[in-house]
Residue, then its C-alpha position, 0 to 999 in steps of 0.5 A: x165656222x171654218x174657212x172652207x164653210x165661210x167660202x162655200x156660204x159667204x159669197x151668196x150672202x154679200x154683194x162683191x165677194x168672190x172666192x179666188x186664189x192667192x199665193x195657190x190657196x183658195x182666199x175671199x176677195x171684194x171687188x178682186x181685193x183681197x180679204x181673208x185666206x187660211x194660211x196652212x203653213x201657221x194654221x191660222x186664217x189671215x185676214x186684211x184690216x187696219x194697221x191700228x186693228x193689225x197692232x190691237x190683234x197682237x197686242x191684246x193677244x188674239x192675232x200673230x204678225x204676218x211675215x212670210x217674206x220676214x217684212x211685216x204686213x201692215x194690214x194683215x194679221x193671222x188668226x190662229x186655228x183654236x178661235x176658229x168658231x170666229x172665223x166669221x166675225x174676222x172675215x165679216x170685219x175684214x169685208x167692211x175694211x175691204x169695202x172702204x178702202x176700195x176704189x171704184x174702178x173707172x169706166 
């Protein structure tokens, strides 16, 4: 599934997920915590996870270092455009990372 089709179905499906906009590009948040975007520029879907996961991505050969300012993100890891059909297992593991790491906002 592509990004566009996850944006249009996956905000009606899970509690907290909205489509919004990073960088001029349209991006998945939780809670207004960033999740996944496309990044036409690699043509490849970023997503935010673990640092640990990040390093297994690239090292097993499925994700590539995000470094668009040529500093390294910890969390984030670009998934090229051929795993595509995917796209929706990284965006669904990317929510529940978003999920843990996001704090309450205090009333």
């Amino acid at each position: 599934m592509n990004f566009d089709d996850i944006c249009d179905n996956f905000p009606h499906d899970h509690d907290g997920i909205e489509v919004s906009t990073m960088m001029g590009t349209k991006c998945l948040r939780y809670k207004g915590g960033f999740m996944s975007m496309m990044f036409d520029k690699a043509d490849a879907l970023i997503i935010k996870v673990s640092p640990a996961r990040v390093d297994e991505l690239i090292e097993n050969g499925q994700g590539l270092e995000f470094n668009y300012t040529t500093k390294r993100f910890k969390e984030w890891v670009m998934i090229p455009s051929e795993d595509e059909d995917d796209y929706e297992g990284y965006v669904l593991e990317s929510m529940e990372y978003v999920k843990l790491i996001t704090k309450p906002k205090k009333k």
